[in-house]
N, C-alpha and C positions, 0 to 999 in steps of 0.2 A: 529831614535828611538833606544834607549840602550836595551841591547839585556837583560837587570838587573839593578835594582839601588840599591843601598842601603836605600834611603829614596824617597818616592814619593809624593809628596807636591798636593794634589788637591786643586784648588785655589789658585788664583795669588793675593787677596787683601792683606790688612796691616799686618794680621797675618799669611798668605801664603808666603809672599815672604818674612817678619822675620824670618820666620819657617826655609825658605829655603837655604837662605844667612848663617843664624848662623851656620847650617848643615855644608854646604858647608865649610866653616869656622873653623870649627869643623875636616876638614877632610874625610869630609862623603861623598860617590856619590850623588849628588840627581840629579831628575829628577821634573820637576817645569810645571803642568797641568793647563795652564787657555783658557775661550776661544777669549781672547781679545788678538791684536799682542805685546803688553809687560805686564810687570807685574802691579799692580795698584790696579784693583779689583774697587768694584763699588767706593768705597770710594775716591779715585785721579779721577775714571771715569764720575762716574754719581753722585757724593756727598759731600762727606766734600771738596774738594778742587773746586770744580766748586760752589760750594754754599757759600765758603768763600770769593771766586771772585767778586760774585755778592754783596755779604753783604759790600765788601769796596768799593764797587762802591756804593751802598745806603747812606754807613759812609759820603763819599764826598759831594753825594746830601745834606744830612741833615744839614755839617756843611757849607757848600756853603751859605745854606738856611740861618740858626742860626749865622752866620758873622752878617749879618746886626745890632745885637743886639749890637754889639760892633763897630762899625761906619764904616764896610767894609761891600761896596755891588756889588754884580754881576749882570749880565744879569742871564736873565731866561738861564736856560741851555737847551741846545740842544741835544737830546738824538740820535745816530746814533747805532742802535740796530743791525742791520748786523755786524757795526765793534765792537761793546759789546760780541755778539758772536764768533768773531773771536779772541779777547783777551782770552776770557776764553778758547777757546778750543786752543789759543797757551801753556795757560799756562798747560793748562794737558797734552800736546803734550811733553813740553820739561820734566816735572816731570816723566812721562812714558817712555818717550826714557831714561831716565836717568837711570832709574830703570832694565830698559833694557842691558844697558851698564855695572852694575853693576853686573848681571846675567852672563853676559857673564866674564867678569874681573874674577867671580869663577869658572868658569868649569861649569856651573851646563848649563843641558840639557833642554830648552825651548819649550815646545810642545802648540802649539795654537790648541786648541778644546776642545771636551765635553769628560769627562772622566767618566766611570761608572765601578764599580766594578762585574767581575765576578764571581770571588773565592777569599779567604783573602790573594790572593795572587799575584793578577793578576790584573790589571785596562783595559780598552777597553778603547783605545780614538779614536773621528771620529776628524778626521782634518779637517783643514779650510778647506781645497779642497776635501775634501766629502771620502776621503781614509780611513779607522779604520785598528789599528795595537793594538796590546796588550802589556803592557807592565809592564814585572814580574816585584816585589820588595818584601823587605824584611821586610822594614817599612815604614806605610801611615801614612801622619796627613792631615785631610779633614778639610780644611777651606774653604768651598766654600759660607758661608756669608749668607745672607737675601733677602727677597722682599720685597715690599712696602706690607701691607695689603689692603684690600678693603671692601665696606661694600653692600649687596646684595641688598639693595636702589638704588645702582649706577649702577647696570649692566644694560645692551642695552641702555649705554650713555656713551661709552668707546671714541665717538668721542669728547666730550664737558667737557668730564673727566681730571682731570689730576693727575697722579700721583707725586713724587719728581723726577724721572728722566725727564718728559716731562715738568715738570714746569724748572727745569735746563736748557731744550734745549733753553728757552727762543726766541720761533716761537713768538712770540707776547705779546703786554701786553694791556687785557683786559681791558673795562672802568670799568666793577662792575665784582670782583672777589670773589666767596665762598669760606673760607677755611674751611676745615672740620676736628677742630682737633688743640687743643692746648699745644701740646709737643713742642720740642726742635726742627724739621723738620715743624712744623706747623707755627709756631713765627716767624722761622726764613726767609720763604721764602713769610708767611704776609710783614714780613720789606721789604726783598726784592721789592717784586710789588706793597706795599705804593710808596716808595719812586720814582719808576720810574713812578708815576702816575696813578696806579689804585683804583679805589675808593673799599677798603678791606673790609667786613666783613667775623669776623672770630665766629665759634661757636664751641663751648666744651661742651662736655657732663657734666665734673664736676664743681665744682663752680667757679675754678678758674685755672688760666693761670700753667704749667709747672708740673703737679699734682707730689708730692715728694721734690717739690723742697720748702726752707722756704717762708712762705708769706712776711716776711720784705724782705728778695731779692727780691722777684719778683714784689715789687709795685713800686720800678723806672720804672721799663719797663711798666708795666701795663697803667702808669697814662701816658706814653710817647705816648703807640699805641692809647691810649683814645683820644689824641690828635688831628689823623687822620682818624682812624680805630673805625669800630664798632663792639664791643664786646658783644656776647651772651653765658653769663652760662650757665650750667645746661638745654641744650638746643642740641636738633637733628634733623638731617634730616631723615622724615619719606617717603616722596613719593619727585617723578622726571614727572616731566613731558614735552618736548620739549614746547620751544616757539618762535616762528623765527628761527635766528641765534642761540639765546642762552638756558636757562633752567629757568622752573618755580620750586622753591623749596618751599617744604613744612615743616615750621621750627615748632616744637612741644618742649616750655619751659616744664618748673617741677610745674607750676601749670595744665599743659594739655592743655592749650588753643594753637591754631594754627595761624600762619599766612601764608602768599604769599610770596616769593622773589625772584626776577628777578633777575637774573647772566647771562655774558657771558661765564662765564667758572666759574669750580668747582675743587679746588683742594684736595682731597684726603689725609690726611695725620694723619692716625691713626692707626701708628706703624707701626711694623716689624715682618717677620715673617720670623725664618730661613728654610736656603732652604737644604731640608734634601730629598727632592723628585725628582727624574729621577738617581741618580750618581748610586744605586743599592744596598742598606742598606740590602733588603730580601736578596740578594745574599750571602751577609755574616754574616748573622742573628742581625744585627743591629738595634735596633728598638727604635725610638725616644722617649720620654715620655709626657706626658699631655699636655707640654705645648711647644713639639715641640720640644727638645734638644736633645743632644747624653747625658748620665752621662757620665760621664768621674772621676777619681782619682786627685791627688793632684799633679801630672805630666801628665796629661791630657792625662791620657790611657783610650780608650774605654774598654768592656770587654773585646774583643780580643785585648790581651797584647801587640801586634807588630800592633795595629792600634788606632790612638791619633785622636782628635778632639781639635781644637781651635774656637775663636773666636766668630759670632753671632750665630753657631750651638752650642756651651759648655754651654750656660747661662747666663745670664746676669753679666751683664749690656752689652750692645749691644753697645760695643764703638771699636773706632778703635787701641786706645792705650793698651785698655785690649787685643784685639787680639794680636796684637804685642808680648804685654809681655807675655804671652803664646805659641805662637809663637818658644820662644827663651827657654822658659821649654820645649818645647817636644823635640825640639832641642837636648839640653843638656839629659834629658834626656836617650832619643837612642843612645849618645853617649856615655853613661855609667856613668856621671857625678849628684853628689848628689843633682840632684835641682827639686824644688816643687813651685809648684805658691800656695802663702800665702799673697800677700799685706795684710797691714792693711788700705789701703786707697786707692781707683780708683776716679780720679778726671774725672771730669763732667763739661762741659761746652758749654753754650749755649749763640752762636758768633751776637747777637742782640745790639742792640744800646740802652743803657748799657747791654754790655755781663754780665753774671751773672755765675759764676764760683765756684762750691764747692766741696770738699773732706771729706774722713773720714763720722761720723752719724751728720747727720741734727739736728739740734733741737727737731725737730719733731720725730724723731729717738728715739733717746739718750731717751726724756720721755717717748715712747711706751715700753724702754727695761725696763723700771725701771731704768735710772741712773739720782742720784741726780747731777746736773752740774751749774755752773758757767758760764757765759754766759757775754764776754764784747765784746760791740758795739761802734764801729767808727764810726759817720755820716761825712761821705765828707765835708760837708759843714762849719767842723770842719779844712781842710785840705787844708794847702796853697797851694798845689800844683792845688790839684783838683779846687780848687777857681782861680789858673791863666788861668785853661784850661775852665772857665766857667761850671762847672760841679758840681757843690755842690750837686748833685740827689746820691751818691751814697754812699753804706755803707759798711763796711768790720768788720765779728763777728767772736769771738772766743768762741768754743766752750769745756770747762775744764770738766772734771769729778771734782767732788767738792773735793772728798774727798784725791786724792795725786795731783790735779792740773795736772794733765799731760792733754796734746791736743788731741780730739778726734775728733774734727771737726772742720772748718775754711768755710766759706760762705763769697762773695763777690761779692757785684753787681755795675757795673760802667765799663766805659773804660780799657779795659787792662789788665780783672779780670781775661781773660783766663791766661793769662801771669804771674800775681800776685800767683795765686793758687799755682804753684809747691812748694813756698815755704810753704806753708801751708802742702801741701803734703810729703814733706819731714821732715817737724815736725814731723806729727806720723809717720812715717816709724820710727823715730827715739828713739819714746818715747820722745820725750821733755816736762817739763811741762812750761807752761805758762811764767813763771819767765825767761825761756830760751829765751824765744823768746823777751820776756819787755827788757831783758838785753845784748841783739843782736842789734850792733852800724846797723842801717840804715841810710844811707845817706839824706841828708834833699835839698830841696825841693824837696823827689818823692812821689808816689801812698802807693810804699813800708812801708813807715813811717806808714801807717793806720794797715800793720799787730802788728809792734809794739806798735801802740796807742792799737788798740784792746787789745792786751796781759795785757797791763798794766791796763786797763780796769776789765780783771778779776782779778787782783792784789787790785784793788779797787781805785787807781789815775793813771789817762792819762791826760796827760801834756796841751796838747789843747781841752780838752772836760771834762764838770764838769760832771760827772752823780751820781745819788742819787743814 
């Protein structure tokens, strides 16, 4: 334990150990608090990277499946779930030892346990082996992330419960599965247990799938899980009641009327909630707001001036790329350096088959601000590429402000939309307007060609698609 650091990073996830490396990097002592043996945080541990594992292992099911359309067929596939498990947790193994390695490479001091703040100047942490030691500094940034939420329908069925870690651990795979919950963590680990064989129903409270996100993206996927999955709107889980092995649910639509459903298990996934409770916020009069965040400044200074928050505790959007890049402002920062977190664009992406990927304001957006906009749309089915790869289901829009054309938003749904997105992303970063991107050489036959159709689109002609 350093007897002082110059920066004390609580939290080892995406925006803790950016926080901590750039520091370091920077010059600065730090001391780097999580309570897992490397850095990671739930996101490499229990989430985006174990939950991306699984979802390429569904992509393979599906297109395993969908070969036969095109004159190649397989045997049924044999699913080996012990060794499914042991894949994904090699792959967080090596991604976390890596990160490990990288910690060390800068000096910075690795402390495994729970840290809580005693005075604004002091952290307490109990270690793996149950010892607690204090340890001064001069500047914190508290990135210690989220939990699952839950809904008080569910308690005393914490065994037949699951949340997105215990759905990750992937102990089994139900024959009839509840999902409770149609965001991005809901979809996405529905795809998951379709495709390894569970028979899925999924139920959302609002009308429809990814709430924020446009309805033209999200009807590829829509009509896809229709396919296998059954989908309930506007539709909750009122009562629980044991039955056998599994759970009797009592599902309540928006006309009021109720029915019965039999599940073996029920997964839980609606939202997050950051975790602002045990580290010691009263200690140094910190106090979260309504809806659970720290405020924080424009270089992610709490009020106390020498203590920063990032990541799922600062405020939305709950992503791990915004942590990051926050991360790397407080950094800078406490190093003395003129930098402020300002994006004009946080991209979003949701890794289902077709992933659906967007930046900048939605549609839906853009008209709730009042901005008149221009609006051109790529249908795949327009797009040679996507036609070689069987995929004509998916679309990629641009979104212009009308009146100087520049790009304020890019939405894509289809294969590889997480991938497609940055450049979308770095259009507005950049101010470009539309024209910029119509007259940006893309290389032909890729996906990419659809940002360019779209642009040209809102120029009013794209070269493979007539639109009135």
């Amino acid at each position: 334990m350093p007897s002082e650091t110059q920066v004390l990073v609580l939290g080892g996830g995406p925006g803790g150990y950016a926080a901590a490396f750039a520091a370091a990097d920077l010059g600065l002592a730090v001391t780097l608090v999580d309570d897992a043996p490397n850095p990671g945080g739930v996101c490499l541990y229990r989430g985006c990277i174990p939950s991306k594992t699984l979802l390429h292992v569904a992509r393979l099911l599906r297109e395993a499946e969908e070969a036969r359309e095109i004159g190649i067929a397989f045997g049924k596939p044999r699913i080996d779930l012990g060794k499914l498990r042991d894949h994904k947790q090699d792959v967080v193994q090596k991604l976390t030892g890596g990160l490990g390695q990288l910690a060390r490479q800068r000096k910075i001091t690795y402390v495994q346990g729970r840290g809580r703040f005693i005075d604004a100047h002091t952290l307490a942490v109990r270690k793996a082996d149950g010892s607690e030691a204090d340890v001064p500094f001069g500047n914190a940034i508290i990135a210690t992330g989220s939990l699952p939420r839950s809904l008080d329908v569910l308690t005393g069925f914490e065994d037949l419960v699951w949340d997105s870690t215990a759905a990750l651990e992937l102990r089994e795979v139900p024959k009839r599965l509840l999902v409770v919950g149609g965001g991005y963590i809901g979809v996405e680990l529905a795809s998951v247990y379709l495709a390894l064989g569970s028979e899925v129903t999924l139920v959302e409270v609002t009308p429809g799938l990814l709430p924020g996100a446009d309805p033209d993206l999200v009807r590829p996927l829509l009509q896809r899980l229709r396919g296998g999955a059954r989908l309930l709107f506007e539709t909750s889980v009122v009562a629980l009641e044991r039955q056998g092995d599994g759970l009797l649910a009592t599902l309540r639509g928006k006309d009021g009327k109720e029915e019965s459903f039999s599940c073996d298990r029920l997964l839980a996934s609606v939202g997050r909630a950051p975790q602002t409770a045990g580290i010691g916020l009263e200690a140094i009069g910190l106090r979260p707001d309504r809806q659970g965040f720290l405020p924080v400044d424009a270089q992610r200074r709490t009020r106390l001036g020498h203590i920063y928050a990032i990541g799922d505790i600062a405020g939305q959007p709950m992503l791990a790329h915004k942590a990051s890049y926050e991360g790397r402002i407080a950094a800078e920062a406490i190093a003395g350096l003129p930098s402020a977190y300002d994006p004009r664009a946080i991209p979003a992406v949701v890794f289902t088959d077709p992933e659906i990927a967007w930046t900048g304001l939605s549609e839906q957006e853009a008209t709730a601000q009042g901005i008149e906009v221009q609006v051109g749309r790529f249908p795949w089915a327009a797009s040679g590429r996507a036609a070689s790869m069987g995929r004509a289901d998916g679309l990629t829009k641009i979104i212009a402000e009308r009146a100087t054309g520049r790009v304020i938003g890019v939405g894509i749904s289809g294969p590889g939309a997480g991938e497609l997105i940055a450049e979308g992303t770095l259009a507005i970063e950049m101010g470009a307007v539309a024209e910029d991107v119509a007259r940006t050489i893309h290389p032909h036959p890729t996906l990419s060609e659809t940002i360019m159709e779209a642009a040209e689109g809102v120029l009013g002609h794209a070269t493979h698609y007539y639109g009135r």
